[in-house]
VEXDREN-2710 file (C-alpha; in Angstrom, 1 decimal):
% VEXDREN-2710
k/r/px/py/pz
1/UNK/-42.7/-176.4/-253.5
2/UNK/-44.9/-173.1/-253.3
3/UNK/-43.1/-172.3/-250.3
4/UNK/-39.3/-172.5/-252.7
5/UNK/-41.0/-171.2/-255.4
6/UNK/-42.2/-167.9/-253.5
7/UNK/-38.3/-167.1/-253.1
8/UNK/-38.4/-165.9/-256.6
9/UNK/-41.7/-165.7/-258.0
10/UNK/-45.0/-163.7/-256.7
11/UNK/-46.8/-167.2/-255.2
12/UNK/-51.0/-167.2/-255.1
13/UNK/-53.0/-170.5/-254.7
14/UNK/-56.5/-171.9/-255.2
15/UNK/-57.8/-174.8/-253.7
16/UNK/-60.8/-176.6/-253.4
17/UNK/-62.7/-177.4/-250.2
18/UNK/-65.8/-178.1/-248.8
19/UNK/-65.5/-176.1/-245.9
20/UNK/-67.5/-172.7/-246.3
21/UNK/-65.2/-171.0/-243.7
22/UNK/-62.5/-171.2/-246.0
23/UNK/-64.3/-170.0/-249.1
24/UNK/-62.9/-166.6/-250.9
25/UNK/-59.5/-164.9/-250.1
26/UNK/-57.7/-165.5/-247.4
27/UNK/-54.2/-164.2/-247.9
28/UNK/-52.4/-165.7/-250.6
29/UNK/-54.8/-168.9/-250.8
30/UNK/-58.1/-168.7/-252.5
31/UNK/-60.7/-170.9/-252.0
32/UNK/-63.8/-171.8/-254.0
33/UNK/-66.6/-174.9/-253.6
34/UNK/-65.9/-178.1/-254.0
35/UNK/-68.8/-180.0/-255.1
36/UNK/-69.9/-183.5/-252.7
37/UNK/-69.5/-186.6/-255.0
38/UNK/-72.6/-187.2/-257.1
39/UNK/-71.6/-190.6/-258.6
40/UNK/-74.4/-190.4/-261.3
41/UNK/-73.1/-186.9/-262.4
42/UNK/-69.2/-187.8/-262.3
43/UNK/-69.9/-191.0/-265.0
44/UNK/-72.0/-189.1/-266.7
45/UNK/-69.6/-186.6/-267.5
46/UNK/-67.0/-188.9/-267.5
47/UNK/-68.7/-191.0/-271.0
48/UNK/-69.5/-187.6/-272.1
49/UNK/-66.0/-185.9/-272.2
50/UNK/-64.3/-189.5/-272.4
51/UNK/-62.3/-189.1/-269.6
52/UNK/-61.8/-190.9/-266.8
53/UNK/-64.0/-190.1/-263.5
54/UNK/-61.1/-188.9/-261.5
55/UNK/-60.3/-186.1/-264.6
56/UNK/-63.6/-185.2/-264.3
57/UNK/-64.3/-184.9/-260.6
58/UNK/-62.6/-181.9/-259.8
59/UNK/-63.1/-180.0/-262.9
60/UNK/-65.7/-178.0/-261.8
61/UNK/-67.2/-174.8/-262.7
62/UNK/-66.1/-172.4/-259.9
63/UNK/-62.5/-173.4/-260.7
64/UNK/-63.0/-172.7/-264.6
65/UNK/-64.5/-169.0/-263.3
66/UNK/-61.6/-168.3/-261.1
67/UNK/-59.0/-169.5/-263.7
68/UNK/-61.1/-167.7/-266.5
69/UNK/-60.6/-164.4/-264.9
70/UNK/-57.3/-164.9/-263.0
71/UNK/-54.2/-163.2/-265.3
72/UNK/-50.8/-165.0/-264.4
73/UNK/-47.9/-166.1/-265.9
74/UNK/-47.6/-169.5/-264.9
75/UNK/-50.5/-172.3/-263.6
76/UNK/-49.3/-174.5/-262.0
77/UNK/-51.3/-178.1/-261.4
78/UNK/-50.3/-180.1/-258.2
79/UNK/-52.2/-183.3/-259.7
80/UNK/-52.7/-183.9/-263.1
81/UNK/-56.2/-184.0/-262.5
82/UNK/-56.1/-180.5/-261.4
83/UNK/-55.0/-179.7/-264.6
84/UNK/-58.2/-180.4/-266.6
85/UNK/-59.7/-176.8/-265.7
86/UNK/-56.7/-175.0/-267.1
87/UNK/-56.5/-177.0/-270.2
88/UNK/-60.5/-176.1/-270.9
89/UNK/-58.5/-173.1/-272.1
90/UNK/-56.6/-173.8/-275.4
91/UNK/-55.0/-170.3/-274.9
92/UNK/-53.5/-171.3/-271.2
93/UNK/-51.7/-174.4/-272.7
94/UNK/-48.4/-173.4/-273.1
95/UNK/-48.6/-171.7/-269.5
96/UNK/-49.6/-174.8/-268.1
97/UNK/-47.0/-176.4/-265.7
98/UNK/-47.5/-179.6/-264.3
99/UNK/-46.7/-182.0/-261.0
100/UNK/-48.0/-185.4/-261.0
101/UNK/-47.1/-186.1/-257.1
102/UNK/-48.2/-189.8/-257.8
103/UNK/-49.9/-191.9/-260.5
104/UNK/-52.9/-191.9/-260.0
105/UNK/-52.8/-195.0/-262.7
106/UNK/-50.5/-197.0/-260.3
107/UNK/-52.4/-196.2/-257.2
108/UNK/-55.5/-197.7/-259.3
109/UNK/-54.0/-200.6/-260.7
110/UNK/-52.9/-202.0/-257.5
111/UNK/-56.3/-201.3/-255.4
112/UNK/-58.1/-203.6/-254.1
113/UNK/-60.6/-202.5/-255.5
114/UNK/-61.7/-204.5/-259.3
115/UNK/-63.9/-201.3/-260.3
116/UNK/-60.7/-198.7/-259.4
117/UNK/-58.6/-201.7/-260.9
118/UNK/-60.9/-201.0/-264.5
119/UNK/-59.9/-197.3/-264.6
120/UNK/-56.1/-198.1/-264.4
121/UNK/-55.9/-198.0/-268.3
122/UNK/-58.1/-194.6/-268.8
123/UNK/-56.8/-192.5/-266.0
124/UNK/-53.2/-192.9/-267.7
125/UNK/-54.3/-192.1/-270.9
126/UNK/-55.0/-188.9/-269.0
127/UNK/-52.3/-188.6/-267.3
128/UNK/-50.2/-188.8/-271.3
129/UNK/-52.9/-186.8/-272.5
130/UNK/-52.2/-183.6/-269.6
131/UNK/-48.5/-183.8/-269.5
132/UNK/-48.7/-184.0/-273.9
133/UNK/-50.9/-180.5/-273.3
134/UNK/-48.8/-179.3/-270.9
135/UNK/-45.7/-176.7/-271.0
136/UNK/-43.8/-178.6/-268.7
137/UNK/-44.6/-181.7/-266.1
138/UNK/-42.3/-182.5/-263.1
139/UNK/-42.5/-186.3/-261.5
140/UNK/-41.2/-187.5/-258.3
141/UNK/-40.4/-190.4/-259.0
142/UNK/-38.0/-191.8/-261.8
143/UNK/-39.5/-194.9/-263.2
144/UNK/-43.0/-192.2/-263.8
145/UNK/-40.7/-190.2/-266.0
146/UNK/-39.5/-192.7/-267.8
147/UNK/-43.1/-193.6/-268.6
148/UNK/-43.8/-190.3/-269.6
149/UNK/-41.0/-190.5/-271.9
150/UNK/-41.9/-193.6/-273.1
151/UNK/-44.7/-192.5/-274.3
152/UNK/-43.9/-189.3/-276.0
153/UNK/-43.9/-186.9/-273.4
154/UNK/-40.4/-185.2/-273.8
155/UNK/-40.9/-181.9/-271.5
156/UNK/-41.1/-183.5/-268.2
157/UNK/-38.2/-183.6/-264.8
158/UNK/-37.5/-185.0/-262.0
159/UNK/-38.2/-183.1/-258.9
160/UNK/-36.7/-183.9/-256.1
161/UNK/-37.5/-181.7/-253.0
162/UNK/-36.8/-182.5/-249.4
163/UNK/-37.4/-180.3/-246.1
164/UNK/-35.3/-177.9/-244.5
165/UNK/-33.5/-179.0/-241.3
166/UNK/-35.8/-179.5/-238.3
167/UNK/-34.7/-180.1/-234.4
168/UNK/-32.8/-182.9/-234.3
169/UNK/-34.2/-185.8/-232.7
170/UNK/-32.6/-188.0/-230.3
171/UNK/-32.5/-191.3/-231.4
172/UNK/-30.2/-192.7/-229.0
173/UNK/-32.5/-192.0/-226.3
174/UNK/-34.9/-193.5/-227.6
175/UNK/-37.1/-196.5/-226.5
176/UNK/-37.8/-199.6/-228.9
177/UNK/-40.2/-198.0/-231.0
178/UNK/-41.3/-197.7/-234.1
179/UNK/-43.8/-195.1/-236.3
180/UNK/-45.7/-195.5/-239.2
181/UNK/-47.8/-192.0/-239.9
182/UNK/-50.3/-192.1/-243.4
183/UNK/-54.0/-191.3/-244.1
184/UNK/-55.4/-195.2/-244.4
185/UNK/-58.1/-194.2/-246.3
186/UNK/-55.3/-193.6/-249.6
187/UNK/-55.0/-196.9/-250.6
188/UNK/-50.9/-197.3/-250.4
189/UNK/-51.0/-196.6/-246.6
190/UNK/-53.8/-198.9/-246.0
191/UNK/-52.2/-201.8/-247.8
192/UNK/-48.9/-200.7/-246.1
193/UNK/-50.9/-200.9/-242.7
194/UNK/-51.9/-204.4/-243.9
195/UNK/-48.4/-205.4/-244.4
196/UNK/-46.8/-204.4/-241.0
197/UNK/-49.9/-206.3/-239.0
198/UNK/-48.8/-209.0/-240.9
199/UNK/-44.9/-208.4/-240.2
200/UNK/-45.0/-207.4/-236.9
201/UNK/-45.0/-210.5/-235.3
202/UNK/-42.1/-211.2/-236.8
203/UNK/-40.3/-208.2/-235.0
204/UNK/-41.8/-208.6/-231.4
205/UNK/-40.3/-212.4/-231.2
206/UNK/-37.1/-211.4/-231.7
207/UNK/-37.3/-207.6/-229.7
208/UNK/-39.4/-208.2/-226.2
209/UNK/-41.3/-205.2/-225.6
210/UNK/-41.5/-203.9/-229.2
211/UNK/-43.7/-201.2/-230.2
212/UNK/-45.0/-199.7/-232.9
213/UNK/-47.4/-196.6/-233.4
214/UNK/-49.6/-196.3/-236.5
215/UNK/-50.7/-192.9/-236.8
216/UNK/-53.0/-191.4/-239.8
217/UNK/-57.1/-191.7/-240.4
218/UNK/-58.3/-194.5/-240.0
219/UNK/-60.1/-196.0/-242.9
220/UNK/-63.9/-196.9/-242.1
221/UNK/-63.8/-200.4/-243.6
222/UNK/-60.9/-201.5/-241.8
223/UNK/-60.9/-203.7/-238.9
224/UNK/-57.4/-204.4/-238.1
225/UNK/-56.8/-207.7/-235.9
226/UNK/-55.4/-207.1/-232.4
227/UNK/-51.4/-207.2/-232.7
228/UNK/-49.3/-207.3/-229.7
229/UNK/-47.5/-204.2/-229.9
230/UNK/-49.5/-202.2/-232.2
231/UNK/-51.1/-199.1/-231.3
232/UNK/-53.3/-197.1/-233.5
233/UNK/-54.0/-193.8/-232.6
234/UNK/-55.7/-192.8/-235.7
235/UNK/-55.6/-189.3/-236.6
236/UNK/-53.5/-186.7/-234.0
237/UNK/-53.0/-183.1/-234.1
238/UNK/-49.3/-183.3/-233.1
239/UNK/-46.7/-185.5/-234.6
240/UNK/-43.8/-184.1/-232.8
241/UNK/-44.2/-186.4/-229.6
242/UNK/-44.0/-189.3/-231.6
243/UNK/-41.3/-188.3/-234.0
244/UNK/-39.5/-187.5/-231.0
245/UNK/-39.8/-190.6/-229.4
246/UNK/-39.2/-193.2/-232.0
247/UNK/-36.4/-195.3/-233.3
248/UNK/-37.3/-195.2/-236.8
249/UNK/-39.7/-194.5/-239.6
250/UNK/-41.0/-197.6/-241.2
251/UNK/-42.4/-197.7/-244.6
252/UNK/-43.8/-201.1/-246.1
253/UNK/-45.3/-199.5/-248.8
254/UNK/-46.0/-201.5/-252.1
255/UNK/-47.5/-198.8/-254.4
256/UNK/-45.5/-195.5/-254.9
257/UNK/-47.3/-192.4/-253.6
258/UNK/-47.9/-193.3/-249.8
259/UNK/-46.5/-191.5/-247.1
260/UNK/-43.4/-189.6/-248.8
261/UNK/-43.9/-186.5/-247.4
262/UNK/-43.6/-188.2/-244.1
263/UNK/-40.5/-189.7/-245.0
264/UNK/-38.8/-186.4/-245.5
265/UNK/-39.9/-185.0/-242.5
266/UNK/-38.3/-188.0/-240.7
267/UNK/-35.2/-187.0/-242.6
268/UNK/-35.4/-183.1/-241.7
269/UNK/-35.2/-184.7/-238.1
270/UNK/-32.2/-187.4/-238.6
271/UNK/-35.1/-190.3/-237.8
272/UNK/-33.9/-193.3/-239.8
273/UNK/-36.5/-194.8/-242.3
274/UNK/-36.9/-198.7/-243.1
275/UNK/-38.4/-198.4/-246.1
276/UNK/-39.4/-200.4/-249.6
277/UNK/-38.3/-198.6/-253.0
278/UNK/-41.7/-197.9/-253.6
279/UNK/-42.4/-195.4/-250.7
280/UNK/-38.8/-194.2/-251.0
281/UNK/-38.8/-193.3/-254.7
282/UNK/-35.8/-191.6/-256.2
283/UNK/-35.7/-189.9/-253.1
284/UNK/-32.5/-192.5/-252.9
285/UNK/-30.6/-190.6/-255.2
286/UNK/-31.1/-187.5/-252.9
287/UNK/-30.6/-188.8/-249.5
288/UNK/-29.2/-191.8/-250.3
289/UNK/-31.8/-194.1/-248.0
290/UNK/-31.5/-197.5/-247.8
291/UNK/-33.4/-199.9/-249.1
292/UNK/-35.7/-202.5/-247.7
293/UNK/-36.3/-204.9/-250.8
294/UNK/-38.9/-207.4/-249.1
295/UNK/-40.7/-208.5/-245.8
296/UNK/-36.9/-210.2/-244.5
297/UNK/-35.6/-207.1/-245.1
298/UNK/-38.1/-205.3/-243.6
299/UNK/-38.3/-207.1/-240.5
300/UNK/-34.4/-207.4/-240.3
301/UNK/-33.7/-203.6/-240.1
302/UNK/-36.5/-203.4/-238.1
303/UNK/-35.0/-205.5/-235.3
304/UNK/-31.5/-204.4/-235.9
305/UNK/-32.5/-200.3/-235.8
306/UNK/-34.6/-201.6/-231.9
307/UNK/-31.9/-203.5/-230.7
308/UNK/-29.1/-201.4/-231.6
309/UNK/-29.6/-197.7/-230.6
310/UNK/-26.1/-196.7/-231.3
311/UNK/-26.8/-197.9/-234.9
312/UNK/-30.0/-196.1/-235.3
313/UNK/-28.4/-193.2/-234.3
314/UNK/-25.4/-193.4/-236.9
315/UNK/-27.7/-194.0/-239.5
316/UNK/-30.1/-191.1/-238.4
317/UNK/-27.0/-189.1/-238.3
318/UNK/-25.7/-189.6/-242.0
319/UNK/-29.7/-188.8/-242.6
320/UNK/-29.6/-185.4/-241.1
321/UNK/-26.2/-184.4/-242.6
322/UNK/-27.1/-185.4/-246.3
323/UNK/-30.6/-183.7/-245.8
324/UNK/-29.3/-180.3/-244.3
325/UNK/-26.3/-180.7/-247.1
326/UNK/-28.6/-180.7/-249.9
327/UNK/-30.9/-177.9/-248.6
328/UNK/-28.0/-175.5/-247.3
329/UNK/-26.7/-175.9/-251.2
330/UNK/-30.0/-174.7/-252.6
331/UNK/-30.8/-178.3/-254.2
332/UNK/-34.6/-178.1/-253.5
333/UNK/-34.8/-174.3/-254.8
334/UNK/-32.4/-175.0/-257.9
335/UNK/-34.5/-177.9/-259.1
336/UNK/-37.6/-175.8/-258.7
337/UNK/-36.2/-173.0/-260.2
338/UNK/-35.0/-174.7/-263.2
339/UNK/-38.5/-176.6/-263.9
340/UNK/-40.2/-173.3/-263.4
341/UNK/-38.1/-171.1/-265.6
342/UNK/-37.8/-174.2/-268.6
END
């Protein structure tokens, strides 16, 4: 998005980050300290401001000082958690343009976690309570807008962004197997992992020789059974190998907000996706992806996109073209455009 938006707006960013090489100005990205979590200071200031401890976390002091002195038209959230600095300042409200990404209530409410299960309620009065504040909020997802609306919030879109055209990847030539990429210590792409050890089985009795890769970090607590035809590899510095090499992009996911961005690069390449609504999103309306529905369907595709090559191929095909379609006719800019100038 800050890449479309920098067509036709002057673009600077601020992030947070731990590392102290990347503190201050470099280029357009700013960045300032991110504080390590102090559990006994994030609830107290979460009973003190009444918010929930996620809305609190990153609303630190070095971001209030930077956004206190910066001068610009438009602030622009990616988070609604990253909003809470901006709104400190009653003035900035009306500047204040919001994107959600993900519910951060969803994600919580289906942890498996019962503390993170507790919060689910708070952290969307937040989430109401930022995009009620805000000038404008963008969602990726249409069932989070109709929330919003639900609940009062009138000035929010649908943003649907997708990649520009990458190298196209040879499907055809490719062997019988399958990718999963997602960070496994964000809850949807562990619980995702959990599903496709469970599934996979299922695939490798009916395809000899089946393989699938699982690529992302590995979360700390999880100690995944030994599944014949599973890799994990666990973090890598290079995807392209294995995007390159697959059939297909599978994506199990249960709770909205895993591995979308992942998807769309998969598109950009003309890789199909077996995917569940939830990691596809509205991203259907776009592309027009198909839709997985449950664990049959999942594993049916599955073994139809490995056994069949040619099909694989058509469906990456219709991928690529819709993808490179939308992009060549501006859809990603004019949708950013239009929330931006609202």
């Amino acid at each position: 998005m800050m890449r479309i938006a920098a067509d036709s707006f002057q673009v600077d960013a601020i992030s947070l980050t731990q590392s102290k090489g990347l503190l201050g100005p470099r280029g357009d990205l700013y960045g300032v300290a991110k504080p390590p979590v102090n559990h006994l200071s994030i609830s107290a200031r979460s009973l003190g401001r009444l918010k929930s401890p996620i809305h609190v976390r990153f609303d630190t002091p070095s971001l209030r000082s930077w956004i206190g002195e910066a001068e610009r038209d438009i602030y622009i959230a990616e988070h609604s958690y990253m909003a809470e600095s901006v709104l400190a300042f009653p003035e900035l409200h009306d500047k204040l343009w919001v994107n959600t990404h993900v519910s951060e209530s969803d994600v919580a409410r289906a942890s498996g976690n019962l503390m993170k299960r507790g919060l689910a309620r708070s952290i969307l009065r937040d989430e109401i309570r930022v995009a009620k504040n805000a000038r404008r909020t963008a969602c990726f997802d249409r069932q989070e807008l109709e929330r919003y609306i639900r609940h009062g919030v009138n000035r929010v879109d649908l943003l649907n962004l997708t990649l520009p055209p990458d190298v196209k990847a040879d499907v055809k030539a490719s062997g019988r197997t399958m990718l999963f990429i997602g960070d496994q210590t964000w809850w949807p792409n562990y619980e995702a992992v959990a599903r496709l050890v469970r599934l996979w089985p299922s695939v490798t009795a009916r395809v000899p020789g089946a393989r699938l890769n699982i690529i992302g970090k590995m979360n700390p607590r999880a100690k995944w059974k030994s599944v014949e035809g599973i890799k994990h590899w666990g973090f890598v510095d290079d995807l392209s190998p294995f995007l390159s090499q697959s059939r297909a992009m599978i994506a199990p996911i249960s709770t909205g907000g895993g591995v979308r961005v992942k998807l769309l690069e998969a598109c950009s390449r003309g890789l199909p996706v077996v995917a569940t609504q939830a990691a596809i999103g509205s991203l259907d309306e776009v592309l027009g992806l198909p839709v997985s529905s449950n664990d049959d369907d999942l594993v049916d595709e599955s073994v139809r996109m490995l056994l069949d090559p040619a099909y694989a191929a058509e469906r990456g095909d219709e991928i690529y073209d819709t993808n490179s379609g939308y992009w060549r006719t501006s859809g990603p800019h004019n949708a950013v455009a239009s929330w931006l100038s609202a």
